[in-house]
Each structure stands twice: as C-alpha cells, then as structure tokens.
C-alpha positions in Angstrom: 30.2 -22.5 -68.8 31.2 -26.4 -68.2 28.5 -28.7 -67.6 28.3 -29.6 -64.4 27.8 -25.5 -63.4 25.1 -25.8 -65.3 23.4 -28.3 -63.8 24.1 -26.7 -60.5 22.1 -23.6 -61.4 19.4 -25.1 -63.0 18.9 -27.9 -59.8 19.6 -24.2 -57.4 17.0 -22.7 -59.5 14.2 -25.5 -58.9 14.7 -25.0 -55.1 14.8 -21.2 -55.3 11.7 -21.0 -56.8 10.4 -23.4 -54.4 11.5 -21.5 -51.4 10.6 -18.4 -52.9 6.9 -19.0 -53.1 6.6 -21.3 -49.8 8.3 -18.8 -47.6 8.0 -15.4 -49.1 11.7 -14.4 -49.8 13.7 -13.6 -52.6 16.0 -17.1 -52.6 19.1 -14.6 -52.8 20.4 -16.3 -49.5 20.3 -19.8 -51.9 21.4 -18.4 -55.0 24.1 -15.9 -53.9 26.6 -18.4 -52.3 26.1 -21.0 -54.8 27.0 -18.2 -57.7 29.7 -17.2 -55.6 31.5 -20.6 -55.7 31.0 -21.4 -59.4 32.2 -17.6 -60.3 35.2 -17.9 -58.4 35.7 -21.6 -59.5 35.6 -20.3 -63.5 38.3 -17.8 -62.4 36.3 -14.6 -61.1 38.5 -12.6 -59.0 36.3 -13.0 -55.3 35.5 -9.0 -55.5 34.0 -9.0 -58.8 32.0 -12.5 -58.0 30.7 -11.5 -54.7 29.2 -8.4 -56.8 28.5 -10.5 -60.0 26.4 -13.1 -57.5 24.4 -10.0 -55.6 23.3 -8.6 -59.2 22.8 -11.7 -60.7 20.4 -12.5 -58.1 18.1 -9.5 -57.4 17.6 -9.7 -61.0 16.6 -13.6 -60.5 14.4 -12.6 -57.5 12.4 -10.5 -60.3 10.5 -12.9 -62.2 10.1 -15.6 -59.7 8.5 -12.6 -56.8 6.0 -11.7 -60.1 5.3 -15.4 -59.9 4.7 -16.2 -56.4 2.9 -13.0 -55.5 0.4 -14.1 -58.5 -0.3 -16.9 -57.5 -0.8 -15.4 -53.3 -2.9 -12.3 -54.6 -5.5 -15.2 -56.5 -5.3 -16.6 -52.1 -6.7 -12.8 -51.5 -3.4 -13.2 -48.9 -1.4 -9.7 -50.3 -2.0 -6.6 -48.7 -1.0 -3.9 -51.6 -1.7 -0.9 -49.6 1.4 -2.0 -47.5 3.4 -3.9 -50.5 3.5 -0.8 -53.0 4.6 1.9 -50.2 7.2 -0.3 -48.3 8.4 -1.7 -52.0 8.1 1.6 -54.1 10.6 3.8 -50.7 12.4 0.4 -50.1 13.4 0.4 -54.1 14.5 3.7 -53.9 16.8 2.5 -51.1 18.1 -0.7 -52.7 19.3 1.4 -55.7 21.4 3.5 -53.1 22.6 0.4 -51.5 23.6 -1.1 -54.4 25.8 1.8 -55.4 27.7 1.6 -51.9 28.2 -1.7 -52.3 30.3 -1.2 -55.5 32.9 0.8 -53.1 33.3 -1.7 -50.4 35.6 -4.5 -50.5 34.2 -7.8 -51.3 35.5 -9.7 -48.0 33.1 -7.3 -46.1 30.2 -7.8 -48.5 30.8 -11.9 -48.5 31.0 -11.6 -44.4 28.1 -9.0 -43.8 25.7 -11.3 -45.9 26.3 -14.2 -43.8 26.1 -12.3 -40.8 22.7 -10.4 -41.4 21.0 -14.1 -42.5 22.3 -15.5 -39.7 21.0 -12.6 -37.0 17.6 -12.5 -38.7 17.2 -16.0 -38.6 18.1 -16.4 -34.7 15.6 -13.4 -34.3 13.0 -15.5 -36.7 13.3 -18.6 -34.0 13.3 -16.4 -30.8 10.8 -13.8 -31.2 7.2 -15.2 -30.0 4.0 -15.6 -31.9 2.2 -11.9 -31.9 -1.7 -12.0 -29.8 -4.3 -13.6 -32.3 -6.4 -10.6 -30.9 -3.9 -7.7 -32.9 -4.7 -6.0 -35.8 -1.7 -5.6 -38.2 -0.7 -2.0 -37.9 -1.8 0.2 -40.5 0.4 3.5 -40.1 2.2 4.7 -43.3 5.5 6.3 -41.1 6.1 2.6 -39.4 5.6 1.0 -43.0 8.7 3.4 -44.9 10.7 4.0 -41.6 10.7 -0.4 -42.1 11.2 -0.4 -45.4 13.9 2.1 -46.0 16.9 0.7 -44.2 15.2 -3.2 -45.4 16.1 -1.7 -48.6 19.7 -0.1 -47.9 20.6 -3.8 -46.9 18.8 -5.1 -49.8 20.9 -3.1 -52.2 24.1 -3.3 -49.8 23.8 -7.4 -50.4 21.8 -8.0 -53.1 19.0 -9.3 -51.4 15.2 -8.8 -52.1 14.5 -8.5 -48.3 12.2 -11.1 -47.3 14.9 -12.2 -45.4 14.3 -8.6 -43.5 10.7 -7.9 -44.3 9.2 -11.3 -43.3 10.7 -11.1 -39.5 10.1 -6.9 -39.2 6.2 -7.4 -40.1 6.0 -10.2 -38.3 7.4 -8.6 -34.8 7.0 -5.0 -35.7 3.8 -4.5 -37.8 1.6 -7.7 -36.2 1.2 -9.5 -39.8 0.6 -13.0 -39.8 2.8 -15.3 -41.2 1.0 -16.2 -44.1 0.0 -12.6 -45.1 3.8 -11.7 -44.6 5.2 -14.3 -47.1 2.6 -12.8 -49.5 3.7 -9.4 -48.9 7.5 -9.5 -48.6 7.2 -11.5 -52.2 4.8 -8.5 -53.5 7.3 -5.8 -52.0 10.5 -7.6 -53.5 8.9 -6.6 -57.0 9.9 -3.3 -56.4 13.1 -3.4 -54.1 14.8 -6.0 -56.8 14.4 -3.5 -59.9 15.8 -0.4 -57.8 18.9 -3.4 -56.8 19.2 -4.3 -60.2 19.6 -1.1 -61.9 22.3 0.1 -59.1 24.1 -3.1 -59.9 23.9 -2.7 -63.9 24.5 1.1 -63.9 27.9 0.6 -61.8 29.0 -2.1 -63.0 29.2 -1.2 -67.0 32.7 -0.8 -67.9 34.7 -3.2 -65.3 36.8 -5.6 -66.3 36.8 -9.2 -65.3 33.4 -9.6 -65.8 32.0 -12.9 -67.4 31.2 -13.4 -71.1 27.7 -11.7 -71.6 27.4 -9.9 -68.3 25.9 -6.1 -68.5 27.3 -4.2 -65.1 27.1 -7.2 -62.4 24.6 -9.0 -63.8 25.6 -12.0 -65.7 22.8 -13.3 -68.3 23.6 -17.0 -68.4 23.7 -17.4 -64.7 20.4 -15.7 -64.3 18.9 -17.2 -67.1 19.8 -20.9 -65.9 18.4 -20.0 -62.3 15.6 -18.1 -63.7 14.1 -20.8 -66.0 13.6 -23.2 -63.0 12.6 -20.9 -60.5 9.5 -19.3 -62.3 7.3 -22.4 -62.0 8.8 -23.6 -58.7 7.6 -20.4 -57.2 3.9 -21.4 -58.1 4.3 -24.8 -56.5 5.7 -23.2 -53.1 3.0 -20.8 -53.3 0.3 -23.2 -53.4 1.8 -25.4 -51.0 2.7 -22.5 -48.4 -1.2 -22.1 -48.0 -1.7 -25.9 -46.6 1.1 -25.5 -44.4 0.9 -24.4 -40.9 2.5 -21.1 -40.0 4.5 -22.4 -37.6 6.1 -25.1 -39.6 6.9 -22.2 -42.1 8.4 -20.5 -39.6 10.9 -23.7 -38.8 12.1 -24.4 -42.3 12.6 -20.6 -43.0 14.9 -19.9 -39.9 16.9 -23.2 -40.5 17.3 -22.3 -44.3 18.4 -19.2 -43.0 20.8 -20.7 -40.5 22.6 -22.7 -42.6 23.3 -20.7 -45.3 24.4 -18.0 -43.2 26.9 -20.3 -41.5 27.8 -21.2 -45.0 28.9 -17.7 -46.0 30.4 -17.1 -43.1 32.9 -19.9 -43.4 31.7 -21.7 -40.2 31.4 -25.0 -41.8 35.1 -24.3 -42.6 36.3 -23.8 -39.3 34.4 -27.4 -38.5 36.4 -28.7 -41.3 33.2 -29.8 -43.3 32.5 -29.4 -46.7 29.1 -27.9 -47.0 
C-alpha cells in the first residue's frame, strides 16, 4: 500500500477513535467511505471494496467500542442490563445481515449506507429532547424488538449501529444522551463480532481481494485504522463527559450529515470535491 494511503488511514483512524468515544458510535460512517476510495483507487473492483470497507470496519469498531465503553463504565454511565440483551440479539442479527449483504450488488449497498446516515441524522436534529421527569424504559420486548432490525442494518452495511442505537434510545427508550453514547459503544461489542464473522465466513474464497485479506476483511487497512483509534477512543470518552448533551447532539448529526451526503454522491452533483 503507497504511502500516502497510509497516512490516510492512520490520520482517519485518530479521528475515528475520537468520535467513537465522544459520541458513542462505531466511526463506520468515517471509516467506510474513506476505505472505499483508497480500495477502489489501488484497483478494487467497487463490489468487492464496498464489502472489503464494511468488514474492514466492523472489525475496526471492535477494539476501539472495548476502549471507549471502558473508559464510560469507570463514569458508572453504561447500563449492561440493556447493553448485553440489545448487543447479544442485535449480533445475532448483524451476522444475518452480513450474509445478505454478500448477495446484493455493491451500488445498492454504497447508496443504502449513505441514505440510512443521512435519515438518522435528520431524525437526530428533529426529534426533541425527551421530559427530564422520564424514566428510561426498562421492558426487555422494546429492548430486542430495537435491537434486532439495528442489527439487520448493522450487518446489511457494516455498521456497529450507534448510528441506529443512539437516536432509537434516545426517542424510543427515554435514555439520556450521555448514558446512550455509553450504551450504543457497550452494545457495538457484540453486534461488530456477529458483523465480522458474516463478513469473514462469506467472503473466504473470492477473488479480487487485497494482499492479506481473510473473507472481507483486509488486515493492513484495519490494522492502520485500528492502531490510532484505540487511544483516541479514550480521549473522546473522557471528553464526551464535560461536554454538554446538547452540543453532542450537534456535532453527531452534522458528522452524520456530511458523510451521508458524501456517500451518496451529493457533493458530486454540486461539483465539489469532498
């Protein structure tokens, strides 16, 4: 891999770690298109990249959601009750997911992903703060009937799901925001390894895979985005606890936004190079 990918993963990796831990989501939305281009750029035929960037990322989301949850659980912020069930159905789930994905063609994949960032973050910015005076909703058929399709998608698009989880608890199951960064990055422990092994399992055998890839998951990329991201996730986590919810919720949806724009080639259509 030339240099200057290189450095691209390793700077994407420092801000996906970041994000990670600050806002409680995998960094999939980060890391996914930014594999995609240097996949296709090295010669990846687009079907196999957009598959290659979905593996290659729930298997990034791994480590760093180990590190930022770590670090929240020492805050007393994660409710595991919640975490395990909605992670240990929504895993089940994203292994399911990821096995559909294998038989759908990339273009639909590359536009779907764009699509469901995009609609979650308008949703994010829209929905209102729930009543102070609410009690987050402890009912075990709310907590897998939410977790189950967040983990379809998850598989689907190789996400970990905070993307999903973070606006579903908030509007849906009354968590506050802080406790649901905490607990989407706790629950993505367990929807990413489900991903991972649906995207290793049906990938083994293609062809036009990358040097050192097992199924769609391609060691050096995750490696290179993986060695930043670890510690990053432990500054964002920390720092997400001396930031005001609200602000959180701002830079999450406008991440969100962007990158879902990006994805969906509406910076193209604009003519703009983003």
């Amino acid at each position: 891999m030339a240099i200057p990918y290189i450095i691209i993963l390793l700077a994407t990796g420092i801000i996906t770690g970041f994000a990670s831990g600050l806002l409680g989501v995998g960094g999939a939305f980060i890391t996914t298109p930014v594999q995609y281009t240097v996949f296709t750029n090295i010669g990846i035929p687009p079907e196999i990249a957009i598959r290659l960037a979905f593996g290659t990322s729930l298997l990034v989301i791994l480590p760093t959601a180990i590190s930022g949850t770590w670090r929240h659980h020492k805050e007393g912020m994660v409710w595991w009750k919640a975490a395990i069930i909605m992670g240990s159905c929504g895993s089940i789930a994203a292994f399911s997911g990821a096995t559909l994905a294998t038989f759908l063609p990339g273009a639909m994949l590359k536009i779907a992903f764009g699509a469901i960032v995009l609609a979650a973050a308008i949703r994010m910015l829209v929905v209102g703060k729930p009543p102070v005076e609410k009690q987050p909703k402890d009912k075990m058929w709310l907590w897998v009937a939410c977790a189950v399709p967040i983990g379809l998608v998850t598989g689907i698009l190789g996400i970990g799901g905070g993307i999903l989880f973070i606006p579903v608890m908030r509007v849906f199951l009354g968590v506050r925001m802080h406790n649901a960064v905490a607990i989407s990055l706790a629950t993505m422990i367990f929807t990413s390894i489900g991903g991972v092994i649906g995207y290793i399992i049906n990938g083994l055998g293609v062809s036009n895979l990358p040097p050192y890839s097992i199924g769609y998951v391609n060691l050096p990329s995750w490696f290179l985005l993986t060695v930043t991201s670890v510690g990053m996730a432990q500054v964002g986590a920390v720092i997400s606890h001396r930031v005001r919810g609200r602000y959180l919720r701002y830079i999450f949806t406008g991440i969100m936004a962007l990158l879902g724009l990006r994805m969906l080639g509406g910076f193209d259509w604009l003519g703009w190079s983003i």
